[in-house]
C-alpha positions as CSV (number, residue, x, y, z in Angstrom):
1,X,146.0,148.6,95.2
2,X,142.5,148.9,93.6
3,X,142.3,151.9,92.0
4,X,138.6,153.6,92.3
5,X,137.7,153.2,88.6
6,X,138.3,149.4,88.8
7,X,135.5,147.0,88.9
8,X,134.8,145.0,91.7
9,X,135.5,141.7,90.1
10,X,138.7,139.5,90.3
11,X,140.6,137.2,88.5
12,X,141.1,133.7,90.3
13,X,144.8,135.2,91.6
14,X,143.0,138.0,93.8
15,X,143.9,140.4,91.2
16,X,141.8,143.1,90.4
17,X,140.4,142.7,86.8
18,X,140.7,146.1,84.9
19,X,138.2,147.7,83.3
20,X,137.0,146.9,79.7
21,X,137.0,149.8,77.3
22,X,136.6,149.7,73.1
23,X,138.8,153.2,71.3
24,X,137.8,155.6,68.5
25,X,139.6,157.4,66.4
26,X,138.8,159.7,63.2
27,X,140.7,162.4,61.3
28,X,139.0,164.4,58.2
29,X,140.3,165.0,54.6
30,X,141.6,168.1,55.5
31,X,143.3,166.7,58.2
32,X,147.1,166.5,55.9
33,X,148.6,164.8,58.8
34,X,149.1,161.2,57.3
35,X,149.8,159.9,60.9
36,X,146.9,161.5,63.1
37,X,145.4,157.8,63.4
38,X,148.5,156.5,65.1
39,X,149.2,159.2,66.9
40,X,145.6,159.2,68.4
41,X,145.9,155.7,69.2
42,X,149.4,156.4,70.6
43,X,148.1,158.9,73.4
44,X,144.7,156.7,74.1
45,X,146.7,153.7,74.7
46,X,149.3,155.3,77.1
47,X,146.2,157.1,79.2
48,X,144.3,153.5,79.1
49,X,148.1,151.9,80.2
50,X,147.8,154.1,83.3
51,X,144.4,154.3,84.2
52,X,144.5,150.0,84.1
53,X,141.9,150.0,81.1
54,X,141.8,147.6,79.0
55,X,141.1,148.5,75.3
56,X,139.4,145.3,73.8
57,X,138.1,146.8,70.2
58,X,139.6,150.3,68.2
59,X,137.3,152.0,65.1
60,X,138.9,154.2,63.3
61,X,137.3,156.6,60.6
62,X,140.8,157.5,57.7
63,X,139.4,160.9,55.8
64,X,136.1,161.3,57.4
65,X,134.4,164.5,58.0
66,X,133.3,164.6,61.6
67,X,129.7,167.2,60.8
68,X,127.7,163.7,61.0
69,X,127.8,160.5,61.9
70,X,126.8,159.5,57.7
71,X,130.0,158.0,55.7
72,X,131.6,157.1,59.0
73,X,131.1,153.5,59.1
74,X,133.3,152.6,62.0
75,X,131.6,154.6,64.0
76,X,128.4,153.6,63.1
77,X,129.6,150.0,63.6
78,X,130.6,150.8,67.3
79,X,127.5,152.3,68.2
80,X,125.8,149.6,66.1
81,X,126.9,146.5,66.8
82,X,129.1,147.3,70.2
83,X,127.5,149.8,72.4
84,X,124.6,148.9,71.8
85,X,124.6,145.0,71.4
86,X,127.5,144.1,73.8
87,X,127.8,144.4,77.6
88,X,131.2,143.1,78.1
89,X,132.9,146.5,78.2
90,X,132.0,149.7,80.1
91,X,134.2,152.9,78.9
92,X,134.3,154.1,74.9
93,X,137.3,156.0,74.7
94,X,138.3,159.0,72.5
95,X,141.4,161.4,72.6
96,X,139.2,164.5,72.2
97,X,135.6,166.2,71.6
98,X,136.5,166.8,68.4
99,X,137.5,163.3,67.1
100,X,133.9,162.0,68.5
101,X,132.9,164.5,65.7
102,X,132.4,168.0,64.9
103,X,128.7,168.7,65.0
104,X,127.1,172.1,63.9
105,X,124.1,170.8,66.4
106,X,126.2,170.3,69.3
107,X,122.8,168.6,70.7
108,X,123.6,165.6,68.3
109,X,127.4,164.9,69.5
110,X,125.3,164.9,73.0
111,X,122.9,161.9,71.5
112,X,125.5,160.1,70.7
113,X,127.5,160.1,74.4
114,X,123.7,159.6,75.7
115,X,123.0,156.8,73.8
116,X,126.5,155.4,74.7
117,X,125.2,156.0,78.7
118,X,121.5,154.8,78.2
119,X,123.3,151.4,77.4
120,X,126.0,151.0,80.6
121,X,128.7,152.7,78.3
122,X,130.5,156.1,79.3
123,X,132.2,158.1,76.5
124,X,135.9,159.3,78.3
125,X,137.9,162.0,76.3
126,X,141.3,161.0,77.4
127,X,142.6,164.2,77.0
128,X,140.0,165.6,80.0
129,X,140.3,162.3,81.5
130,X,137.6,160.3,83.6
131,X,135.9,162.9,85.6
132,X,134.7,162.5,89.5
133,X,131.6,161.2,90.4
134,X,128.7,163.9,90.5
135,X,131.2,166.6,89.3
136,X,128.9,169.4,88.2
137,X,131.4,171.2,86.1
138,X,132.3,168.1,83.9
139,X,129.3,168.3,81.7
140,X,129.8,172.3,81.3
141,X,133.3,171.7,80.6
142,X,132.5,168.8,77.6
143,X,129.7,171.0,76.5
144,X,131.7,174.1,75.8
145,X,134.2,171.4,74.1
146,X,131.7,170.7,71.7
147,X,130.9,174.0,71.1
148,X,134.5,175.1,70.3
149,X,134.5,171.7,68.0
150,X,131.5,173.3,65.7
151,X,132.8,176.5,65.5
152,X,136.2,175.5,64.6
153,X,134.9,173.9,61.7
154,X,132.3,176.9,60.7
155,X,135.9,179.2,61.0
156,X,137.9,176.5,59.1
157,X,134.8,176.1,56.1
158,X,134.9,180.5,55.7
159,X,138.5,180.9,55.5
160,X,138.2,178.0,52.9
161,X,135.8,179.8,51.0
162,X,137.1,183.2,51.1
163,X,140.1,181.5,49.7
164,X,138.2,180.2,47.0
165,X,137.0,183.9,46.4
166,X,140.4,185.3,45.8
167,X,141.9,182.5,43.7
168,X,138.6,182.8,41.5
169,X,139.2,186.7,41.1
170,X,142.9,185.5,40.1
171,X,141.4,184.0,37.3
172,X,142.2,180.4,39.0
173,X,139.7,177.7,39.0
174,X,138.7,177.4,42.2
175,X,137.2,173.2,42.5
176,X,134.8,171.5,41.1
177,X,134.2,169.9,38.0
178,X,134.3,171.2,34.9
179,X,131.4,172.3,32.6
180,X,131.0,169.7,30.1
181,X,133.3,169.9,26.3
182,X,136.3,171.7,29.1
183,X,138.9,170.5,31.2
184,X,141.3,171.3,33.9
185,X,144.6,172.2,33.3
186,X,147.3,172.2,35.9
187,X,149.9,175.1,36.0
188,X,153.1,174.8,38.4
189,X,154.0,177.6,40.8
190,X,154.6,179.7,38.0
191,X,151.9,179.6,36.4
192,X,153.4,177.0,33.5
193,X,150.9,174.4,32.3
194,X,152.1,171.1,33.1
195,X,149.1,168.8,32.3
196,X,145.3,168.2,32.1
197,X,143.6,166.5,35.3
198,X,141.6,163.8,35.1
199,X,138.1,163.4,36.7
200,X,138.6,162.9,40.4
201,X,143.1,164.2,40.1
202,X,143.7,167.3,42.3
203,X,146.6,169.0,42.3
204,X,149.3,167.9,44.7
205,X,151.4,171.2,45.7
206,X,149.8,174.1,47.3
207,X,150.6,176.7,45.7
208,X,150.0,175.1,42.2
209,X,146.7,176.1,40.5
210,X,143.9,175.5,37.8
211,X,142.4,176.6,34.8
212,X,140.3,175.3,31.8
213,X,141.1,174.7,28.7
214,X,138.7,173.3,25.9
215,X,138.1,169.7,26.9
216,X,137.1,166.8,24.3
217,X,136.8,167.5,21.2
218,X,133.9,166.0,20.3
219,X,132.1,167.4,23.3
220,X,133.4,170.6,22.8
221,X,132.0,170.5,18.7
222,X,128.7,169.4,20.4
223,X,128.7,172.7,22.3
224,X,129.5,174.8,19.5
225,X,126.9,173.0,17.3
226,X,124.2,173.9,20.0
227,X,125.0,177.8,20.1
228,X,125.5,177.1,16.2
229,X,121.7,176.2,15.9
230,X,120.3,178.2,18.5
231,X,122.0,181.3,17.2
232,X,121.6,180.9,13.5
233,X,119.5,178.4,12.6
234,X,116.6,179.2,14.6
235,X,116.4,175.8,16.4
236,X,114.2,176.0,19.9
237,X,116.1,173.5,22.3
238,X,113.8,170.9,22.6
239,X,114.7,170.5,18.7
240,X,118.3,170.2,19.1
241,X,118.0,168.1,21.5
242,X,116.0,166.0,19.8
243,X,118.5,166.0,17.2
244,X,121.6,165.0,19.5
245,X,119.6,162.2,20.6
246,X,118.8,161.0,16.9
247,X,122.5,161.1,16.5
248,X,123.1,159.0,20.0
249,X,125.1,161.8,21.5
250,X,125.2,161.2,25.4
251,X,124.7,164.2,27.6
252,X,126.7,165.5,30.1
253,X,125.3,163.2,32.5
254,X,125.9,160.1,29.6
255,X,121.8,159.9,29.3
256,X,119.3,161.3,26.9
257,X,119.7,165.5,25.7
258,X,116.4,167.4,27.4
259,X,115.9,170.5,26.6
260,X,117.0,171.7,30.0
261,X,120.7,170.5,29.6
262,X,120.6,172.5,26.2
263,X,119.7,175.0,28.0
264,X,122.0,175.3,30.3
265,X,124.9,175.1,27.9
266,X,123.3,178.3,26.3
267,X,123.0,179.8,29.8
268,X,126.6,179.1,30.9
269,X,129.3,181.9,30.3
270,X,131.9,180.2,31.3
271,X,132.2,179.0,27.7
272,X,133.5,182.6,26.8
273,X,136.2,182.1,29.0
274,X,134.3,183.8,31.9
275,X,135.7,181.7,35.4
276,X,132.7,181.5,37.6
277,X,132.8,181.1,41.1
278,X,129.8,180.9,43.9
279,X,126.9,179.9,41.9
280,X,126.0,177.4,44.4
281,X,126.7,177.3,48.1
282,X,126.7,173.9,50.1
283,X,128.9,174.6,53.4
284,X,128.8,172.1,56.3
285,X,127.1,169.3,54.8
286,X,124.4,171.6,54.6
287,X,121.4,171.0,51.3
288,X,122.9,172.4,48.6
289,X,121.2,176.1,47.1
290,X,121.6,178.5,44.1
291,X,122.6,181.9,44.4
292,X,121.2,185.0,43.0
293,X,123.6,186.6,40.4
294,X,125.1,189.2,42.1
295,X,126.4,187.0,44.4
296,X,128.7,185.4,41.8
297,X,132.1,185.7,41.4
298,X,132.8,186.3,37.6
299,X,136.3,187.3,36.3
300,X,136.2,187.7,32.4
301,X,138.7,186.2,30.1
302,X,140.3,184.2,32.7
303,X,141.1,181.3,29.8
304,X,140.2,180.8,26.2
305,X,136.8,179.7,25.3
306,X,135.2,177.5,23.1
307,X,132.0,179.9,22.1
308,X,132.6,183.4,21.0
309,X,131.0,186.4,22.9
310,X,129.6,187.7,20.0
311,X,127.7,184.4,19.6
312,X,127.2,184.0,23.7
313,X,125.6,187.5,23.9
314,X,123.5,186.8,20.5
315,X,122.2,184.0,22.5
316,X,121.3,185.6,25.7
317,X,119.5,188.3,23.7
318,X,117.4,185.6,22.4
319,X,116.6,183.9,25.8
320,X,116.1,187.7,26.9
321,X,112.9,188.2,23.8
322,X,111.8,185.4,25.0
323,X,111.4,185.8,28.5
324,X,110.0,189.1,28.2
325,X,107.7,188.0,25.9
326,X,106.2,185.7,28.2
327,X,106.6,188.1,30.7
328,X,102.8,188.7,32.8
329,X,103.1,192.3,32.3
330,X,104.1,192.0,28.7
331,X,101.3,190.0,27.8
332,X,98.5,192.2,29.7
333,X,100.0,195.2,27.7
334,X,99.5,192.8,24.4
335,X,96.3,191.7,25.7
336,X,94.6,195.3,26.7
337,X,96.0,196.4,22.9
338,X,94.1,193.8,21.7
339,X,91.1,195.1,23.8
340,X,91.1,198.7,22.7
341,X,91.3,197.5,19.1
């Protein structure tokens, strides 16, 4: 029996020759199910078994967001060099909206299927199935699909984040790297320290958490000698940096000291012992952007620092002179003094 989504061709025995089809598979790095690969490929395979497809090619993406198509390079392989290149296959098959990917702009997991169809090539979500020719709900149906894909993600990135919040206001650290001259230090569930993580470690148990601790030594001493001069010597930063540089001390990014990365050891009050939390927001894959202060999460003394806050605050107070010195309004008061004298 020829089944209606079978080509017309034939083998030379008279039987029907099935149609050609290529698979895709992706799970994310949130995605803790070690065996959602397989799986996929499990339940693609047994809908391609019964629909008499033949899957010639799989890609499959292991810890890949699905917001774009960048750092997927199976999937930009397929489209690449397969859907668009080949012609001996005529379905690409996926288990589900969401494994084709979870796009904010549901207009660009549309491209994608588009660009699959402008070349011969129909994208087939197994789990909806092939759907009947000039079926006007179909494309409704998929649409709303990717819709619910994007929004599961935007749910999934707040709960994340208010997450973050609360183990910030614990006093936690909350991800990220550390400043520079601290570390992380793992506690167990409760709350013991069992050891410092290295760049790139994460903590392997739920539950566990994070704080900092003063990191290298010698980075740490550099930090202290920068408040050191600033404070009480007098130094502006572009002469300490100057200085560090003499003395080949590499900077937090292992370059050259400018007086911007002085600065922002001056400006940072996490070396009181202050966790901060928010300072930044980059959600989505979205460009990252700095946040005004009061959005911040600050929790004082969450861990010990390496700077005193009598120093710290002497150091603000400094920057604080300063700026209001430069201040426009400042200086037309000074200058309309100087005018009346």
């Amino acid at each position: 029996m020829t089944h209606w989504w079978e080509v017309a061709t034939a083998d030379q025995d008279g039987t029907p020759t099935a149609v050609r089809a290529v698979a895709y598979y992706r799970h994310s790095a949130q995605d803790r199910q070690e065996n959602s690969i397989p799986i996929q490929r499990d339940q693609v395979h047994e809908w391609a078994d019964k629909n008499g497809v033949e899957i010639i090619k799989e890609f499959a993406d292991h810890g890949k967001s699905g917001l774009t198509v960048e750092g997927r390079p199976e999937f930009t392989e397929m489209m690449e060099k397969w859907v668009t290149q080949r012609d001996d296959f005529d379905y690409v098959l996926c288990l589900d909206v969401s494994r084709w990917g979870r796009f904010q702009d549901i207009d660009r997991s549309a491209h994608y299927s588009a660009e699959c169809k402008k070349h011969n090539k129909q994208v087939i979500y197994t789990t909806i199935g092939k759907p009947k020719e000039d079926d006007p709900l179909y494309p409704v149906y998929v649409q709303f699909e990717r819709f619910r894909a994007a929004q599961y993600s935007k749910e999934l990135s707040d709960k994340v984040w208010r997450g973050c919040v609360k183990i910030a206001e614990q006093g936690y650290w909350a991800g990220g790297s550390p400043p520079y001259g601290m570390q992380r230090l793992l506690l167990d569930e409760k709350r013991e320290p069992l050891h410092t993580l290295k760049r790139g470690q994460r903590k392997g148990i739920q539950n566990q958490r994070v704080t900092l601790v003063g990191g290298d030594s010698s980075e740490a001493k550099v930090v202290q000698r920068i408040f050191q001069e600033f404070v009480e010597l007098g130094y502006s930063e572009f002469r300490i940096a100057e200085q560090l540089n003499a003395e080949s001390i590499p900077s937090p990014g292992g370059r050259r000291w400018g007086a911007g990365s002085v600065m922002a050891r001056l400006k940072n009050e996490t070396y009181v012992g202050t966790l901060l939390y928010n300072r930044t927001t980059q959600k989505l894959k979205t460009p990252c952007h700095i946040n005004p202060p009061d959005k911040w999460v600050r929790t004082p003394e969450a861990f010990e620092g390496i700077i005193s806050l009598e120093q710290f605050l002497k150091a603000q107070e400094i920057l604080e002179q300063r700026r209001r010195k430069y201040d426009p309004e400042h200086m037309l008061g000074q200058l309309d003094t100087l005018y009346k004298q």
